[in-house]
C-alpha positions in Angstrom: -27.6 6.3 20.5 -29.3 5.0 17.6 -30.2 1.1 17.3 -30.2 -1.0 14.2 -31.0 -4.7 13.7 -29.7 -7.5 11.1 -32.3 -10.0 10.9 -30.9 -13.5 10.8 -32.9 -15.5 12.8 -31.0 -16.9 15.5 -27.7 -15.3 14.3 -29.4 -11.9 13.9 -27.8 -9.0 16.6 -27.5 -5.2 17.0 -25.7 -2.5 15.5 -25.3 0.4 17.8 -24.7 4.3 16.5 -23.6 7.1 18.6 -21.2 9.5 20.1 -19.2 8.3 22.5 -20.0 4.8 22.9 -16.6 3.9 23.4 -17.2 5.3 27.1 -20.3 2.8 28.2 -18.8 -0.3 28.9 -22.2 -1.7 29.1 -22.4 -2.0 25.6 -19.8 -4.6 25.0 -19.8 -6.2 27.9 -23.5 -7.2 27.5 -22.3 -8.7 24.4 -19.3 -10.8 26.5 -20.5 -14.5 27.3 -17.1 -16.1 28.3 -14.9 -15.1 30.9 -12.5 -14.4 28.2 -11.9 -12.1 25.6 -8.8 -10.6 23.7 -9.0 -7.5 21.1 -7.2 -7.4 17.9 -6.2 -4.2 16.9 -3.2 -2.5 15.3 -0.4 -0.2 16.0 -2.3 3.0 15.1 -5.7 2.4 16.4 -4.5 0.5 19.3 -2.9 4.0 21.1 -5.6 5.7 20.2 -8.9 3.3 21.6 -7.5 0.4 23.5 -7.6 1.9 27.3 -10.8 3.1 26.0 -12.1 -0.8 26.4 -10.4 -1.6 29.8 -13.7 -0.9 31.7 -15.9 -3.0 29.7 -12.7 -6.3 30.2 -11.3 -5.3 33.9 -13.2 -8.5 35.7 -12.3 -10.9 32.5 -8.9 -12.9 31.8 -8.2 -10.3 28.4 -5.3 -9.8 26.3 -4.4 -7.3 23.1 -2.8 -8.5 20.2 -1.6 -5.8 18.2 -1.3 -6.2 14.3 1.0 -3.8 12.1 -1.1 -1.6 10.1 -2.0 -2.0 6.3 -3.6 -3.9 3.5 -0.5 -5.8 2.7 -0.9 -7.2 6.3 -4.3 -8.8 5.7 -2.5 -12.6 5.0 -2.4 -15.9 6.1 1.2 -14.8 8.0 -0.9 -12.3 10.2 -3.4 -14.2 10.7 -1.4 -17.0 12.1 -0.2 -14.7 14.7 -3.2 -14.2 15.8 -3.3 -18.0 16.1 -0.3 -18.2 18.0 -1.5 -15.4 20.6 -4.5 -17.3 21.3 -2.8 -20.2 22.0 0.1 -19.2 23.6 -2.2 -17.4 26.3 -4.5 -20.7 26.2 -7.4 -18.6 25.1 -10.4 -21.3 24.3 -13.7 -22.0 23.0 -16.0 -19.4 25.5 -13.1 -16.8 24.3 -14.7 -13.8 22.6 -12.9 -11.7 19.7 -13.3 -8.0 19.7 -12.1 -6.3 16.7 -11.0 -2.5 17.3 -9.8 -1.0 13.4 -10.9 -0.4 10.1 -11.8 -2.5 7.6 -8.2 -5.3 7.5 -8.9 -5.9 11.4 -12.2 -6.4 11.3 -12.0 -8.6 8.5 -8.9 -10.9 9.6 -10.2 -10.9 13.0 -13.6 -12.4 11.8 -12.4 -14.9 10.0 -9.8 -15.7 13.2 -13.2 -16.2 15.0 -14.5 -18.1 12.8 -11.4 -20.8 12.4 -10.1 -20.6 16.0 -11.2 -24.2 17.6 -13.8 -24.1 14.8 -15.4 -21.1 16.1 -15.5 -18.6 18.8 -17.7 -15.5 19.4 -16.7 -11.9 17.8 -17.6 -7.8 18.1 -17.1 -5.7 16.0 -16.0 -2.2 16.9 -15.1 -0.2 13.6 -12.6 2.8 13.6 -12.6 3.5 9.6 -15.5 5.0 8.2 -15.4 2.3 5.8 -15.6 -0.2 8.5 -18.6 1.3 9.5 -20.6 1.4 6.5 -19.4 -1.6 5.3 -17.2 -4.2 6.4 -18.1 -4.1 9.6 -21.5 -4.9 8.8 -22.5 -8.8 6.9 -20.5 -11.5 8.6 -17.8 -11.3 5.4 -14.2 -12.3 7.1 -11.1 -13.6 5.4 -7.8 -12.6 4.1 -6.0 -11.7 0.8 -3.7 -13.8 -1.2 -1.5 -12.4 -3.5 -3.1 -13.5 -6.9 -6.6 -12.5 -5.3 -8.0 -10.3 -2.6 -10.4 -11.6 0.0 -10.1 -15.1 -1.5 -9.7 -16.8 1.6 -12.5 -16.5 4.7 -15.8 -17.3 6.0 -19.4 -16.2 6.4 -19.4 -15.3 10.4 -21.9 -13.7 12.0 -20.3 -10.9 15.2 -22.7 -10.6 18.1 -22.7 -7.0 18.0 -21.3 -3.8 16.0 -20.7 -0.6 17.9 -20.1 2.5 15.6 -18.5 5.3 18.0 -19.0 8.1 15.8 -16.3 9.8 17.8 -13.7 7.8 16.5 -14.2 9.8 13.2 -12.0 12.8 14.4 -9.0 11.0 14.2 -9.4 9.8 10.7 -7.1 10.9 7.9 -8.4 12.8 5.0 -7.7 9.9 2.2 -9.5 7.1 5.1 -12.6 9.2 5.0 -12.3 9.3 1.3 -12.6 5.7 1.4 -15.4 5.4 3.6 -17.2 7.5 1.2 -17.1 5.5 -1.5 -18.9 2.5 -0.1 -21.3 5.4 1.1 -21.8 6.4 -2.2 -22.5 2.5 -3.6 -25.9 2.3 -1.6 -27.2 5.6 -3.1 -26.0 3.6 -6.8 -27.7 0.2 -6.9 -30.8 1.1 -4.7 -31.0 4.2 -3.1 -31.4 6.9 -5.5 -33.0 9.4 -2.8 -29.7 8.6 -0.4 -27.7 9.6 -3.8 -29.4 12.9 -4.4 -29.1 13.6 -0.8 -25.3 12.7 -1.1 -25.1 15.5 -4.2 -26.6 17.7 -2.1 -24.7 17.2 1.4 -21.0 15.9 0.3 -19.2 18.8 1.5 -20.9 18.4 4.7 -19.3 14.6 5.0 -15.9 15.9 4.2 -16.0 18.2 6.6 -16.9 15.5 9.4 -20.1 17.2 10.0 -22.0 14.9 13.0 -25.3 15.2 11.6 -24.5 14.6 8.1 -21.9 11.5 9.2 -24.0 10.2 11.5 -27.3 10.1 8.8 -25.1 9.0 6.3 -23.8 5.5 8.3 -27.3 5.1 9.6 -28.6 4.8 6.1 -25.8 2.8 4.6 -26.2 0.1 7.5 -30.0 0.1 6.7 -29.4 -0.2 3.5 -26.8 -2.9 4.1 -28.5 -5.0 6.7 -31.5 -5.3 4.8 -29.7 -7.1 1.7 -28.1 -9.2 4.3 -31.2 -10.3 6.2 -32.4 -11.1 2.6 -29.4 -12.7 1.2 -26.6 -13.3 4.0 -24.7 -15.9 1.5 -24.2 -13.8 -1.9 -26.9 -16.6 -3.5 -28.0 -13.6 -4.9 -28.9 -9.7 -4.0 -26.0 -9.6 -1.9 -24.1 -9.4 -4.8 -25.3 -6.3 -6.0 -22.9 -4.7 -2.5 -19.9 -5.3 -4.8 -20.6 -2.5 -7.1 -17.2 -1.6 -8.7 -15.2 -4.2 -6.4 -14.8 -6.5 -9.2 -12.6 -3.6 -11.0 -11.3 -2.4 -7.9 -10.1 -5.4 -6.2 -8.3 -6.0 -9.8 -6.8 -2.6 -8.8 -6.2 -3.1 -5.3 -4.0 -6.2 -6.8 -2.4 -5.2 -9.8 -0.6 -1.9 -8.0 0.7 -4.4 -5.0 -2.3 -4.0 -1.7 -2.3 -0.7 0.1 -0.8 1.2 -3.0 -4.9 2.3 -3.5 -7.1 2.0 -0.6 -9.7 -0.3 -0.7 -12.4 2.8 -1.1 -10.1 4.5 -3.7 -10.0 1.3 -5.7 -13.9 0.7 -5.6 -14.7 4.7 -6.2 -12.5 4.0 -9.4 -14.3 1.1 -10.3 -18.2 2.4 -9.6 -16.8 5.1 -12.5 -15.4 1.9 -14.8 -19.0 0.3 -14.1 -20.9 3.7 -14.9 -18.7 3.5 -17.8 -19.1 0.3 -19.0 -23.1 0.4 -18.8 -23.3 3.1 -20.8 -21.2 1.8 -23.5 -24.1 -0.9 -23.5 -26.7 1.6 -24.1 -28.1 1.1 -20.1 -27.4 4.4 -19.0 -26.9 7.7 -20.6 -23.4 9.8 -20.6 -25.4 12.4 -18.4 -25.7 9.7 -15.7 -22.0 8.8 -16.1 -21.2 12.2 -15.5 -23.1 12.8 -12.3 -21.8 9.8 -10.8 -17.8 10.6 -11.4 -18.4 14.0 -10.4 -19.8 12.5 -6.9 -17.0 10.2 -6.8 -14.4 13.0 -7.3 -16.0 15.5 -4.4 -15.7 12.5 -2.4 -11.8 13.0 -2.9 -11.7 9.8 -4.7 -9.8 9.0 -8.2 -11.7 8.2 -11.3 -9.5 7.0 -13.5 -7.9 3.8 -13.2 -3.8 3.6 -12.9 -1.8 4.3 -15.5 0.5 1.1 -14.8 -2.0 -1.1 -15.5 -3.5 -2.4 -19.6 -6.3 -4.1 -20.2 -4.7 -7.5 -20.7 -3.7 -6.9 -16.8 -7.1 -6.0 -15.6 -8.9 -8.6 -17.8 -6.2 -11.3 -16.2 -7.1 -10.2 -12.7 -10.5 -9.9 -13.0 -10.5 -13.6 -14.4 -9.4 -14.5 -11.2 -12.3 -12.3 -8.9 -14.9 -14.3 -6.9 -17.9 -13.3 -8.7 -16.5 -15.9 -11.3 -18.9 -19.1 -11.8 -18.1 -21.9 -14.0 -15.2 -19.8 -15.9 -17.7 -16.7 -16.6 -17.6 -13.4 -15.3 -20.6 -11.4 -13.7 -20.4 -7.9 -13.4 -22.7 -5.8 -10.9 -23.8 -2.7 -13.6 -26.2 0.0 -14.0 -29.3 0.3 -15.2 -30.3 3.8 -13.5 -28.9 5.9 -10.8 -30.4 3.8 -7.6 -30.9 0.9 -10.0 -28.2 -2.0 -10.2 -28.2 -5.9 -11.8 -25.7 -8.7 -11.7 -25.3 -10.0 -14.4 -23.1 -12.0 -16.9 -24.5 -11.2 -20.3 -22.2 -8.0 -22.0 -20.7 -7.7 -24.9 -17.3 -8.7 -23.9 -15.5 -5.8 -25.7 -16.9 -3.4 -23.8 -15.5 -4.7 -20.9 -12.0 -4.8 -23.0 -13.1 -0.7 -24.2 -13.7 0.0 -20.5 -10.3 -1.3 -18.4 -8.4 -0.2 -21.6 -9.7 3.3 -21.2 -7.8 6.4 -19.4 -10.0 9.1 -19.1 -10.8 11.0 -16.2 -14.3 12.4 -16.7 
C-alpha cells in the first residue's frame, strides 16, 4: 500500500493505494468517528463491493442506499433520496458517508455530506478509474442540472480516499477509457515527463497492467493533490484541472448526460483545446498531433459529435462555470506539460474550433 497526503491544514487526510484494500477493514474503520455510517452506492457496483465493507461496519448501526446507475442520475431527484434514506432510518449528525462508485456516486454523495444537517463526515472509496484519478480526489461534490453539469454542490473535504486497485478488473473497456483521459490531463498542463511516459506505456494501461495502473493513479493524485493543497477553491491554479471540461461538459450536455462519458467528453475537448491553441499561434500542429494521437490509443473520440454546431456549443459553453462577469476563460496550451487560464482569445477561434469536424 502506498500513502499519499492532501495538505489542508486541519482538513488535510490520506489517500491510500493498493491491492486489495477492500479486504483490511482497518482502513476505513479508522476513518469512522460515529457510531453510524451508511454507503451510497449503485446497482452495479453495489453486487460487486458492498459485502466487501461489512467487516469494517458489523459493530456500527449501518445501512446501503443503492442508486441506479448513470450520469442522467446525478440530479437533485437522486439526491433527495438519499435525503429521505437518511432520515427515514434517523441517521444524524455523528453519521459518516462512504461512497462506494465511480465518479456520479462519489460526487452526489459528497455533496449529500456536505448538505445533510449542514454537514456530516464522508469516505471516499472509488470504483472507476476516473474516480480515482480524479473525482475522488479535491473535495468537488454536487449534481447536474439539465442546462448545466455540476452546477449545483459544494467544496467538501472526505476524511479519507481508499483506491483498491483490484476493483480495476471489473471495469468495462469504455470506463477505463474514461479514466484515461483525466490521466492524460496531468501529463498536459504540467507534467510533460508523466506525458512522455504515457506515449510510451499506453498500451500497458489498456491492458490493466498493475504496475503501469498503479504508477499511473499514483502520479495523477500527486499531481492532483498538490494543486489542491495550493488552491482548494478554484481562486486560481485549480482551474488549470479542467483542461478540456469546458468543451466537454458542453458535450456531455448537448447529446443528453451519459450519451458520452464524462472521460470521452473531456478527451474530446483536450483535442478542441489543443486545437484551439494552435489556431492562436501557442502551439504548433506537431504538438496537436501528438496529443490526439494519445487521446485516440486511449480509446477515446477526438472529434466532437456530429449533432452538435457551433451556435450549440458556443450557447452551452456560455452557460459553463468558468464564466465570470459574462466572460469566458478557457484552460489552453502553451506547451505539452504547459497550461494557462485565461480569457483573452480571439473569439473566432473559439467559433473555428466547436465549428470544426475533423478527426486528426
Amino acid at each position: 500500500m502506498q500513502t499519499l497526503n492532501v495538505e489542508l491544514g486541519e482538513r488535510s487526510y490520506p489517500i491510500y493505494i493498493g491491492s486489495g484494500l477492500l479486504d483490511q477493514p482497518e482502513l476505513l474503520s479508522r476513518h469512522i468517528h460515529g457510531r453510524s455510517a451508511a454507503v451510497v452506492s449503485n446497482e452495479v457496483v453495489a453486487p460487486l463491493y458492498l459485502d466487501r465493507l461489512e467487516p469494517a461496519l458489523a459493530e456500527l448501526r449501518h445501512h446501503a442506499v443503492v442508486l441506479p446507475d448513470g450520469e442522467q442520475y446525478k440530479s437533485l431527484e437522486t439526491l433527495n433520496l438519499i435525503y429521505t434514506e437518511l432520515l427515514e432510518h434517523r441517521y444524524d449528525r455523528n453519521t459518516t458517508l462512504i461512497a462506494l462508485g465511480g465518479g456520479v456516486v462519489g460526487d452526489i454523495t459528497g455533496f449529500a455530506a456536505a448538505s445533510y444537517q449542514r454537514g456530516v463526515s464522508f469516505i471516499q472509496v472509488p470504483t472507476t478509474l476516473l474516480a480515482q484519478v480524479d473525482s475522488s480526489v479535491g473535495g468537488k461534490t454536487g449534481v447536474n442540472h439539465p442546462l448545466g453539469k455540476n452546477m449545483i454542490g459544494a467544496f467538501y473535504q472526505p476524511q479519507c480516499v481508499i483506491i483498491d486497485t483490484d476493483t480495476l478488473k471489473t471495469l468495462d473497456e469504455r470506463q477505463l477509457s474514461a479514466g484515461i483521459a483525466e490521466i492524460i490531463k496531468y501529463g498536459l498542463i504540467g507534467d510533460r515527463p508523466f506525458f512522455e511516459w504515457l506515449e510510451a506505456n499506453m498500451e500497458r494501461l489498456r491492458a490493466r497492467d498493475g504496475e503501469a495502473l498503479t504508477y499511473a493513479i499514483r502520479r495523477s493524485c500527486e499531481n492532483k493533490a498538490a494543486v489542491v493543497s495550493a488552491d482548494e477553491r478554484e481562486g486560481g491554479k485549480r482551474a488549470l484541472l479542467n483542461l478540456g471540461h469546458t468543451f466537454g461538459h458542453a458535450i456531455e450536455t448537448g447529446m443528453g448526460y451519459g450519451a458520452w462519458l464524462h472521460g470521452e467528453a473531456v478527451g474530446c475537448g483536450m483535442v478542441m483545446a489543443a486545437r484551439m491553441s494552435a489556431r492562436l499561434g501557442w502551439i504548433d500542429d506537431a504538438d496537436v498531433e501528438r496529443i490526439a494521437r494519445l487521446v485516440e490509443r486511449g480509446g477515446l473520440p477526438v472529434a466532437p459529435p456530429a449533432e452538435m454546431n457551433a451556435e450549440r456549443f458556443l450557447e452551452l459553453m456560455a452557460v459553463d462555470k468558468k464564466v465570470i462577469d459574462g466572460t469566458l476563460r478557457l484552460v489552453l496550451l502553451t506547451a505539452i506539460g504547459e497550461a494557462v487560464v485565461t480569457a483573452d482569445f480571439d473569439p473566432e477561434a473559439l467559433r473555428a474550433t466547436v465549428a470544426a469536424r475533423d478527426a486528426a
